[in-house]
C-alpha positions as CSV (number, residue, x, y, z in Angstrom):
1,X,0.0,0.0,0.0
2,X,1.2,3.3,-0.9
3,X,0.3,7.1,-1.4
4,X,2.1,9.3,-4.4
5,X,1.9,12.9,-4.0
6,X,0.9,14.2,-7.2
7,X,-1.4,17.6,-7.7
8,X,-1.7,21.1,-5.3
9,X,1.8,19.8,-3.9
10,X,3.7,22.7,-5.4
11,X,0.5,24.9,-5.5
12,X,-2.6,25.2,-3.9
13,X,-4.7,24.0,-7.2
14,X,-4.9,20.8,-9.2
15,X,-5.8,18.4,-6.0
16,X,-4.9,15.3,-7.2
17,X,-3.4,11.6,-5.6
18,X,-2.3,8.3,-6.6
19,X,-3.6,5.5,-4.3
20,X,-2.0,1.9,-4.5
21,X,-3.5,-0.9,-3.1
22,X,-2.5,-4.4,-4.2
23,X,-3.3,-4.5,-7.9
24,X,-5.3,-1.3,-7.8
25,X,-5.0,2.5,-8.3
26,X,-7.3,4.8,-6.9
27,X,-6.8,8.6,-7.5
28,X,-7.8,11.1,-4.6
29,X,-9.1,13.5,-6.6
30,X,-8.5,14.6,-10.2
31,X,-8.1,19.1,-10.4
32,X,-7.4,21.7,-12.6
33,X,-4.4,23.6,-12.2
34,X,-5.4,27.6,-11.8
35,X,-3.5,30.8,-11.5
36,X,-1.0,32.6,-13.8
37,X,-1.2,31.8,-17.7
38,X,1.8,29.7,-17.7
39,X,0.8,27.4,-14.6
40,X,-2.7,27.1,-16.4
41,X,-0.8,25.4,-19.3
42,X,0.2,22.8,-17.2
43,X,-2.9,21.3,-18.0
44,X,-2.0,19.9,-20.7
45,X,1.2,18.1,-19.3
46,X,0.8,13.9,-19.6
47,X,-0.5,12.6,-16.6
48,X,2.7,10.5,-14.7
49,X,0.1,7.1,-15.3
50,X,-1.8,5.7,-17.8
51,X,-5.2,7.4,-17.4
52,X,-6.5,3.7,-18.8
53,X,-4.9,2.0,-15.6
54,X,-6.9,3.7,-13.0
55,X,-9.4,2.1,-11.6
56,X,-11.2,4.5,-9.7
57,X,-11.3,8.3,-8.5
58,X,-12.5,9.4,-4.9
59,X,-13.7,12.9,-5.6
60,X,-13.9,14.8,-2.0
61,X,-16.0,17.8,-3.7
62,X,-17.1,20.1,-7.4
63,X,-14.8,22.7,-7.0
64,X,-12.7,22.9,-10.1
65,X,-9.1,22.3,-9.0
66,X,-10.7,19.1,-7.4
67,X,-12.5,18.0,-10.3
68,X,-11.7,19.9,-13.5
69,X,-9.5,17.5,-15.0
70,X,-11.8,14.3,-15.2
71,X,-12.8,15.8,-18.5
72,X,-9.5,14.9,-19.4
73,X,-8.6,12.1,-17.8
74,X,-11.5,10.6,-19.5
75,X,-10.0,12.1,-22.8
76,X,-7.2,9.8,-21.9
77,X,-8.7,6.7,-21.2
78,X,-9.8,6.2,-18.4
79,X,-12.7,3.8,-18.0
80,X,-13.7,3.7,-14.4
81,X,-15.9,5.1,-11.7
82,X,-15.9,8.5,-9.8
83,X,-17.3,8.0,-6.4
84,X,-18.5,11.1,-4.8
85,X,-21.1,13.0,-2.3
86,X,-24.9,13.0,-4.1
87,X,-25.2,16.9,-4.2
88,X,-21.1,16.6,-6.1
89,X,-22.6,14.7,-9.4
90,X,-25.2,18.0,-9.3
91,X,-22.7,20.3,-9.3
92,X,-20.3,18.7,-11.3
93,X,-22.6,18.7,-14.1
94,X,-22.7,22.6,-13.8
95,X,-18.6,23.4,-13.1
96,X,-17.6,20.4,-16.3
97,X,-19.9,22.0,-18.9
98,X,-18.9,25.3,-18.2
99,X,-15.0,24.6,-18.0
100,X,-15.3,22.8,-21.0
101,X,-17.7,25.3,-23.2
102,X,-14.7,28.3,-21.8
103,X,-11.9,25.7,-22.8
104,X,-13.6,25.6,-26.0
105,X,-14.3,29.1,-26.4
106,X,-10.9,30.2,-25.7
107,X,-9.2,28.0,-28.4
108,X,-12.0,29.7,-30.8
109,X,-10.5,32.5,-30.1
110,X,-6.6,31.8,-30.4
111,X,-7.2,30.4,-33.6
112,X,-9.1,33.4,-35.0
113,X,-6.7,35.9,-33.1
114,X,-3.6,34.3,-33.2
115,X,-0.5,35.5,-31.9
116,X,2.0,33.1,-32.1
117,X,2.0,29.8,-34.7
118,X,0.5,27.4,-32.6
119,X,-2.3,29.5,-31.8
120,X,-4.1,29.0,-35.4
121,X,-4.2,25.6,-34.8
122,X,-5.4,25.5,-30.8
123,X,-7.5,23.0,-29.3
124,X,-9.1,23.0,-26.2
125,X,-8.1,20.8,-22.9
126,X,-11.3,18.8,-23.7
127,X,-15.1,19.7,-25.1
128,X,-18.4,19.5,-24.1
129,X,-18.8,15.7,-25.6
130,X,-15.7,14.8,-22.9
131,X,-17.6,16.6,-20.3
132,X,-20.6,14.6,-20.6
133,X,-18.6,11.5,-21.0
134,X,-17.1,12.3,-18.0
135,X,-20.3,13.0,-16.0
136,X,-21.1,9.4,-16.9
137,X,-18.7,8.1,-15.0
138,X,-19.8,9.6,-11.4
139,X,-21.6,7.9,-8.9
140,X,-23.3,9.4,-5.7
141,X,-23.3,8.1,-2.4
142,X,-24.7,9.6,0.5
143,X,-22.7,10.9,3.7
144,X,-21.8,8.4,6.3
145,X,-22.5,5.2,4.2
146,X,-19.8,2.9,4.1
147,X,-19.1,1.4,0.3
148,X,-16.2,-1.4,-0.8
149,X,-15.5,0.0,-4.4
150,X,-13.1,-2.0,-5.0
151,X,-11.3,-5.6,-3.6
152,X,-9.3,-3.8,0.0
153,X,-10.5,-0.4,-0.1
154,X,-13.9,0.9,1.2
155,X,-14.6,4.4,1.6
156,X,-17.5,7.0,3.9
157,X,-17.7,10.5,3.2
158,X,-18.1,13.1,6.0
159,X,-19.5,16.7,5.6
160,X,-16.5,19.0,5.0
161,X,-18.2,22.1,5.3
162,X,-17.0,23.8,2.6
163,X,-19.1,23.9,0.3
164,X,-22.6,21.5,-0.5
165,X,-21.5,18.2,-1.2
166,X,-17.9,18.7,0.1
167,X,-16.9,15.3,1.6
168,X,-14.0,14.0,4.4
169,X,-13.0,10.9,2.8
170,X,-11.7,7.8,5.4
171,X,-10.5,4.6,3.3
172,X,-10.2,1.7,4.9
173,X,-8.1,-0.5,3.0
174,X,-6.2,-3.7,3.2
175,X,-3.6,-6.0,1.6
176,X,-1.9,-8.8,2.3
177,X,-3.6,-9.4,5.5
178,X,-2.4,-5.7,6.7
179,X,-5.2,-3.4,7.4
180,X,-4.3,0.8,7.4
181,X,-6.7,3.7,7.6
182,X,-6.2,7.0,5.4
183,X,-8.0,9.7,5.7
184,X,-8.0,12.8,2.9
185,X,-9.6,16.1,4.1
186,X,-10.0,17.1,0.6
187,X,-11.0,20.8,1.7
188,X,-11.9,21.8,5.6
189,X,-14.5,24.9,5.7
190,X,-15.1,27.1,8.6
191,X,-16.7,26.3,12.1
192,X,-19.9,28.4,12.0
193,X,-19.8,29.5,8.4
194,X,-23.2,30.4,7.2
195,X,-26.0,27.7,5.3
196,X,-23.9,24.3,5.8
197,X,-22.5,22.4,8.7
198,X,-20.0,22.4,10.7
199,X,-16.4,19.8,9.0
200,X,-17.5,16.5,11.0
201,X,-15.0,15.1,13.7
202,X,-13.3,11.6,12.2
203,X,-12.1,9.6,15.4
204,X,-8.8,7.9,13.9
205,X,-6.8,7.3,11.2
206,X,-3.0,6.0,10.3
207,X,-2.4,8.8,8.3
208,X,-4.0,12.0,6.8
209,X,-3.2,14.1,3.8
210,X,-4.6,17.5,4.8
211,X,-4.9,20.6,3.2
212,X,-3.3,24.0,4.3
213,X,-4.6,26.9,1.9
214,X,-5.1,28.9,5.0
215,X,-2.8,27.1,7.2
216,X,-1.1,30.3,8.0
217,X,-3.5,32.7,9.0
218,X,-6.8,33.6,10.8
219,X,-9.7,34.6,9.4
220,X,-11.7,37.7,10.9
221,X,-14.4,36.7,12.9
222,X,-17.8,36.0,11.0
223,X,-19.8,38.5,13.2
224,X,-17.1,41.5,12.4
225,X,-16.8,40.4,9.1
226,X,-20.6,41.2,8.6
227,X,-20.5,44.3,10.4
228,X,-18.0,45.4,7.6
229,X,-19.9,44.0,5.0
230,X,-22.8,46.5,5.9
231,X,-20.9,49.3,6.7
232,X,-19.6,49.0,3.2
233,X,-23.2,48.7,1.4
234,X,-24.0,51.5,3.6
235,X,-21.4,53.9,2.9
236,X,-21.3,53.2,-0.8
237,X,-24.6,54.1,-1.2
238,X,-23.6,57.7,-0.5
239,X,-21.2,57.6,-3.0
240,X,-24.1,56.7,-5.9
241,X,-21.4,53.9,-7.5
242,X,-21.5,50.8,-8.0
243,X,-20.4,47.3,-6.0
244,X,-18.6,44.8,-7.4
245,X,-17.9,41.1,-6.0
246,X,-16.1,38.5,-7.7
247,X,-17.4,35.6,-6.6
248,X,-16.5,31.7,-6.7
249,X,-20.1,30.6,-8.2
250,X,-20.2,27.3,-5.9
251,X,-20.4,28.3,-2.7
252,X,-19.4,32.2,-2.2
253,X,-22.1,33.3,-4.4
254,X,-25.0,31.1,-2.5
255,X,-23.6,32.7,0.8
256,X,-23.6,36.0,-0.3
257,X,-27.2,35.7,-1.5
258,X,-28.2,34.1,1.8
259,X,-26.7,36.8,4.0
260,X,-28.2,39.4,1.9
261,X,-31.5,38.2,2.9
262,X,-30.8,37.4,6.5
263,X,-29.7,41.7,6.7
264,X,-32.0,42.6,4.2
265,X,-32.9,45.5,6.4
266,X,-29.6,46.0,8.6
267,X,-27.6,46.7,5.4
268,X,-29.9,49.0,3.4
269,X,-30.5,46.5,0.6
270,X,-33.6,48.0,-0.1
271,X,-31.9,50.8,-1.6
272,X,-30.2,48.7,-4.2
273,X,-30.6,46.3,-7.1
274,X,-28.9,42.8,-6.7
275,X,-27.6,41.1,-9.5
276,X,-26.0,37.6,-10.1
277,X,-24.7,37.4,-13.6
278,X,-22.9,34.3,-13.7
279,X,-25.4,31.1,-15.8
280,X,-23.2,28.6,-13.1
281,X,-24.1,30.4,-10.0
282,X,-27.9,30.7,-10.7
283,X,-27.9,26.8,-11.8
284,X,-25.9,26.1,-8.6
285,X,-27.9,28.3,-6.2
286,X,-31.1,26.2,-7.4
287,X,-29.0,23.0,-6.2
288,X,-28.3,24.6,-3.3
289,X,-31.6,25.3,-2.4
290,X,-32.7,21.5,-3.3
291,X,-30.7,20.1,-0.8
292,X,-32.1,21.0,2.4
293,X,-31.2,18.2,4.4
294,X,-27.4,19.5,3.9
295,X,-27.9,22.9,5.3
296,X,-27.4,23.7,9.1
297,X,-29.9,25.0,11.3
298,X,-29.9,28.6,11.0
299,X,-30.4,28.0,7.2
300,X,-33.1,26.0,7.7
301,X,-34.9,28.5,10.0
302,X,-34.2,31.4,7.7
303,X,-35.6,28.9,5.0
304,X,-38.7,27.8,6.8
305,X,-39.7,31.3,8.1
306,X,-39.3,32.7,4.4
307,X,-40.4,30.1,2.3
308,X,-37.9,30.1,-0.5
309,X,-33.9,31.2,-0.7
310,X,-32.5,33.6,-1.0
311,X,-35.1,36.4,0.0
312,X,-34.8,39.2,-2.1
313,X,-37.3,40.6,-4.6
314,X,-34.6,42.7,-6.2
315,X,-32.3,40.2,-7.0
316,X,-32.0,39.6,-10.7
317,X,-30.4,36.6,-12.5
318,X,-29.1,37.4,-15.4
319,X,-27.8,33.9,-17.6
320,X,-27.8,35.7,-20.9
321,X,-25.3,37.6,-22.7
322,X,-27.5,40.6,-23.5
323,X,-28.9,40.8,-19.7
324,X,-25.4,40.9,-18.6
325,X,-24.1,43.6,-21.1
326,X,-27.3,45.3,-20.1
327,X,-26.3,46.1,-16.5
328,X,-22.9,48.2,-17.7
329,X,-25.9,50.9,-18.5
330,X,-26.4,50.8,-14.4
331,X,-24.6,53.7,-13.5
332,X,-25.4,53.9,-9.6
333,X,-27.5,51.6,-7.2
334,X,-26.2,48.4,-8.3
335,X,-24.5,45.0,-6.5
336,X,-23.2,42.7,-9.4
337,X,-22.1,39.1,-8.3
338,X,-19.8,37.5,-11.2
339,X,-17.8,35.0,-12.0
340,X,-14.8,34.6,-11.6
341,X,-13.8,34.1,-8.2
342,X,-10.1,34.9,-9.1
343,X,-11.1,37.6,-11.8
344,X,-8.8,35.4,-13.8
345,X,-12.0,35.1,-16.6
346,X,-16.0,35.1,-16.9
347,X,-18.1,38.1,-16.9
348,X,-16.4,39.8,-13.9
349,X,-13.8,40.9,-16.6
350,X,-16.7,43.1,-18.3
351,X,-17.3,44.6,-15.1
352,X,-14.6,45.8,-13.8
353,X,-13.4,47.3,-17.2
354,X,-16.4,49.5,-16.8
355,X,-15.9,50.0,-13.2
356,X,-12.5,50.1,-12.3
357,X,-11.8,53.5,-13.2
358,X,-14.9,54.9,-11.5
359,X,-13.7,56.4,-7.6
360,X,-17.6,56.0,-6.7
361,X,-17.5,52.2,-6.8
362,X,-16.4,49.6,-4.8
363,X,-15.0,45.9,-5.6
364,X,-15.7,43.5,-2.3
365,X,-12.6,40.7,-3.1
366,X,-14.3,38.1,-1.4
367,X,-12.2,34.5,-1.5
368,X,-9.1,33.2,-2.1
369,X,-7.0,34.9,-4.7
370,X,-4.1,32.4,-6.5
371,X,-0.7,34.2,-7.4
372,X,-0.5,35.5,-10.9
373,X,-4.1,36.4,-11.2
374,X,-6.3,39.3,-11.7
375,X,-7.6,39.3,-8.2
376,X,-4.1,38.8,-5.9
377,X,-3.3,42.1,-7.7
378,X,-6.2,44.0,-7.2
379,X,-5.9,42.7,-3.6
380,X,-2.5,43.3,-3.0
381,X,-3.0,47.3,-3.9
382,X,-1.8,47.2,-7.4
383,X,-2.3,50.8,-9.0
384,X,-2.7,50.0,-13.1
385,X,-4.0,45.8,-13.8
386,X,-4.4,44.7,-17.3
387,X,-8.4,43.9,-18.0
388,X,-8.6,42.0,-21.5
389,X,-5.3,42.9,-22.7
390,X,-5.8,46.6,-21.9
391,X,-4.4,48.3,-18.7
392,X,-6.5,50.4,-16.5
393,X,-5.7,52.4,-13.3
394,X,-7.2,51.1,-10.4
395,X,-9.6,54.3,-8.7
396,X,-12.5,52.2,-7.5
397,X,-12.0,51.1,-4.1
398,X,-11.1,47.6,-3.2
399,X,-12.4,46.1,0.2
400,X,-10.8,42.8,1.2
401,X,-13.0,40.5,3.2
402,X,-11.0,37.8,4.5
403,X,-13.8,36.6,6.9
404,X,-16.1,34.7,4.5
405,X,-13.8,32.0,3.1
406,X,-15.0,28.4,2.8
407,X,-11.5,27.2,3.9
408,X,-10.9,26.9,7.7
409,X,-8.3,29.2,9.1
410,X,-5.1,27.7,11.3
411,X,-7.0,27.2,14.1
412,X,-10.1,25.4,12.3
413,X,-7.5,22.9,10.8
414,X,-5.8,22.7,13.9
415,X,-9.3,22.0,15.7
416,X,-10.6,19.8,13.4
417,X,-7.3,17.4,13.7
418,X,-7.8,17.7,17.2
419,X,-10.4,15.2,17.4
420,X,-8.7,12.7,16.6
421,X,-8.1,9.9,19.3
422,X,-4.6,8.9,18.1
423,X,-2.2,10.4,16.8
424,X,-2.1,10.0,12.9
425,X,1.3,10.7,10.8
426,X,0.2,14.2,8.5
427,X,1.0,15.3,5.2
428,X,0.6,18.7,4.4
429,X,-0.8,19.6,0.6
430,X,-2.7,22.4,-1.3
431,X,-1.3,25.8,0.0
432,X,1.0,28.1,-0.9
433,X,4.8,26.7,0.6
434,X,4.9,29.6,3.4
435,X,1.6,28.6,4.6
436,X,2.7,24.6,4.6
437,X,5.7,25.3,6.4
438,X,4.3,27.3,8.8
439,X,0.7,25.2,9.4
440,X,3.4,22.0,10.0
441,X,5.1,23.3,12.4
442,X,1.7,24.7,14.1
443,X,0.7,20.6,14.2
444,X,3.5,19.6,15.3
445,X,4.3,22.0,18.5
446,X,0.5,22.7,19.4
447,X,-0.6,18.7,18.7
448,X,2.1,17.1,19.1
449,X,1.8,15.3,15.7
450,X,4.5,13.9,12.8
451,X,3.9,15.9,10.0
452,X,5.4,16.9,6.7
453,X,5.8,19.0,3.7
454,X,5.6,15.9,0.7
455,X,7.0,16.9,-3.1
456,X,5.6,16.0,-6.3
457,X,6.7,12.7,-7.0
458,X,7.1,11.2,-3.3
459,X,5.9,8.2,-2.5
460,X,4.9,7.1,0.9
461,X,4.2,3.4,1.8
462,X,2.2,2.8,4.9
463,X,2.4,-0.7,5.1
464,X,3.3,-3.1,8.4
C-alpha cells in the first residue's frame, strides 16, 4: 500500500493523488491547475500514469481544481468510476460544462486571433462531448455510508463544510492481510460559516493528507466580518457607484445571496438592485436550495420562516449575454455578483473594465486569490492591472473580506485534527509553501503530531 503525491503539492490548485493498493489504483481527486497563464498550461502536461490503468477516482468535492481534470482524464482513457457525495454529481454537471464550453471558447478565439503559430491551430483541454462522457462516469453516495468499491479499499464520506457536497474521505483498505486507515480532508471549511455544517470530527486514522490553503493565518471573525460587509453597502450608497464582488459561483455566491437576505434591512439593501450574472451560480444556487437536508440549522430557519432562498425581490439573474451587457448601463445603485472568483476570466472581466476607473465604486474581493491572477493584484493594492489585454488604473475602491472563506483558518484545521483519538502521521498539501511550512510546524508543537511537507513525486508506503 502506498500514497504518491501528485497535484496542489507545489500549489494550492490541481488536487490530485495516486492510491496503490495491491493490484489497484485509486486517485484522490483529479483538479485543474489555476492561477498565472503559464501554470494554467500545465494542463495539458501527460499525466505520470496511464489514465486507462486507473481504476477508480474518490472525488472529495465540485470545486474545479478538485475535479476539472476528469474531462481529461476521461480524454485519456480512463474507463472507471468516480465515487462522490450526491449533491457533487449536481454540481459537477454545472462546473464540467462550463470549464469545457470556456476551454472551447478560448481555443476559438486563439485560432481566429492568433498571436503566435500554434495558436491557429489550438485545441481546447477537452469539449463539451468529454464533459458529458465524464459525467457518466460519477456515482453518488450519501454521507456516512460505508461502500467497498473495489477488492481492500472501502470508503465514507463526512460533511467538510466547505461547500454542498464537500466530503472528508476515510479509506479503509487492506492487503496482504495488513489493514491501514487514510484519511484525505479534501477541503476543511469554517466552524460556524453560514447555510452548511460544521467539518465533522473523524475519530482515527493512520495517516492524513490534509490541506493547508489557510494554514497560516486567521480569518476575521464572521460576526465582524458582517458588520463590515454593511458598513460598506452603507457607505457606498452615498457615494451613488456601484459594488462589485467576484465571486466563486459554488459556494461564495449562495452565501452572499443568503446573507443578503438574512440583513436585508440592517444593510440598506432596499436601496439597491442585486444582480448575479454568472449562468453557473444561478444553476448552482437552485441545487443549493434543493438540498435542504445539507444545510445547518440557521439555514433552515431562515428557510422555513421565508419560504424560499434567497429572500430578495430585487435580486436579478441574469444567464444571458445581453442581460449581462445590459447592467454596464447601471450607472449607480447596483451590487453585481460575477464570475470569476479569481477575476482570472468570466463576466467579472466586463465589469470591472467598466468599473474600475470609477472612484464612486467599490470591488468586495471576497475568496481566495491564487498568485498570478487578476484578483491577488487588485488585492494586493496594485495601482494599473491589465483587463482583456488593456491596462486600466485602479480608482474604485477595493475592500478585502478575509472573513467569509470556505476554507478553515489555522486554528479550524488545527481543531478539526484535534479530534482525533490517536495520533495519525500528516502530510501537508494544497497551499502556498509559506503557509505549509508554517501550518506543520503549528501541528507539530501545538498537537504534538509527525507531520510533513511531501513533493511532487514522493511516495509514501504505509504498510506493516
Amino acid at each position: 500500500m502506498e500514497i504518491q503525491f501528485y497535484g496542489a503539492t507545489e500549489r494550492v490548485t490541481g488536487s490530485c493523488h495516486i492510491l496503490r493498493v495491491g493490484e489497484y489504483t485509486v486517485l484522490l481527486d483529479c483538479g485543474l491547475i489555476q492561477g498565472a497563464p503559464a501554470e494554467e498550461l500545465l494542463n495539458k502536461e501527460p499525466f505520470p500514469f496511464a489514465p486507462s490503468s486507473i481504476d477508480a477516482v474518490v472525488l472529495s468535492h465540485g470545486h474545479i481544481d478538485h475535479s476539472g481534470r476528469l474531462p481529461y482524464l476521461v480524454k485519456q482513457g480512463f474507463r472507471g468510476v468516480v465515487y462522490t457525495q450526491h449533491a457533487t454529481v449536481d454540481l459537477c454537471r454545472v462546473l464540467l460544462l462550463d470549464s469545457a464550453s470556456l476551454a472551447e471558447r478560448d481555443a476559438e478565439f486563439r485560432r481566429k486571433h492568433p498571436l503566435t503559430r500554434r495558436d491557429r491551430h489550438a485545441e481546447p483541454l477537452y469539449t463539451r462531448e468529454d464533459a458529458l462522457r465524464a459525467l457518466n462516469t460519477l456515482t453518488g453516495l450519501p454521507y456516512h455510508a460505508k461502500r467497498e468499491i473495489l477488492p481492500g479499499i472501502t470508503i465514507r464520506f463526512s460533511d467538510a463544510g466547505h461547500i454542498l457536497g464537500s466530503a472528508l474521505v476515510e479509506l479503509w483498505l487492506e492487503e496482504d492481510g495488513v489493514a491501514r486507515k487514510l484519511v484525505f480532508s479534501g477541503d476543511v471549511g469554517q466552524y460556524g460559516s453560514p447555510i452548511l455544517n460544521d467539518p465533522e470530527t473523524i475519530g482515527q486514522a493512520d495517516m492524513v493528507i490534509l490541506e493547508s490553503t489557510y494554514g497560516d493565518r486567521l480569518h476575521r471573525a464572521l460576526e465582524q466580518t458582517l458588520a463590515e460587509i454593511g458598513e460598506i453597502i452603507r457607505s457606498a450608497s452615498t457615494k451613488h457607484g456601484n459594488i462589485i464582488i467576484p465571486a466563486f459561483s459554488i459556494g461564495r455566491s449562495q452565501e452572499l445571496l443568503y446573507l443578503f437576505g438574512r440583513y436585508f434591512e440592517e444593510w440598506g439593501l432596499e436601496r439597491w438592485q442585486v444582480y448575479l450574472d454568472s449562468p453557473m451560480a444561478i444553476e448552482a444556487s437552485r441545487i443549493y436550495w434543493d438540498y435542504p437536508e445539507l444545510h445547518d440549522e440557521d439555514a433552515l430557519a431562515f428557510r422555513h420562516d421565508t419560504k424560499m432562498m434567497p429572500h430578495l425581490n430585487n435580486l436579478h439573474f441574469t444567464p444571458t449575454v445581453e442581460q449581462s451587457q445590459a447592467i454596464n448601463g447601471v450607472k449607480s445603485g447596483a451590487i453585481i455578483i460575477a464570475g470569476s472568483g479569481m477575476c482570472n476570466g468570466g463576466r467579472i472581466l466586463h465589469h470591472l473594465k467598466h468599473h474600475i476607473q470609477r472612484p464612486e465604486c467599490c470591488l468586495l474581493m471576497t475568496g481566495f486569490q491564487a498568485e498570478g491572477t487578476l484578483g491577488r493584484a487588485l488585492v494586493d493594492g496594485e495601482s494599473e492591472v491589465v483587463i482583456l489585454g488593456r491596462r486600466y488604473p485602479v480608482r474604485a475602491t477595493v475592500h478585502t473580506i478575509g472573513g467569509l472563506s470556505a476554507h478553515g483558518d489555522q486554528n479550524d484545521l488545527l481543531r478539526w485534527m484535534g479530534g482525533f483519538t490517536n495520533k495519525p502521521e500528516v502530510f501537508v498539501v494544497h497551499g502556498d509553501q509559506p503557509a505549509k511550512s508554517i501550518f506543520r510546524n503549528a501541528l507539530e508543537e501545538r498537537l504534538g503530531l509527525k507531520a510533513s511537507i511531501p513533493k511532487p513525486g514522493d511516495i509514501v508506503a504505509f504498510g506493516p
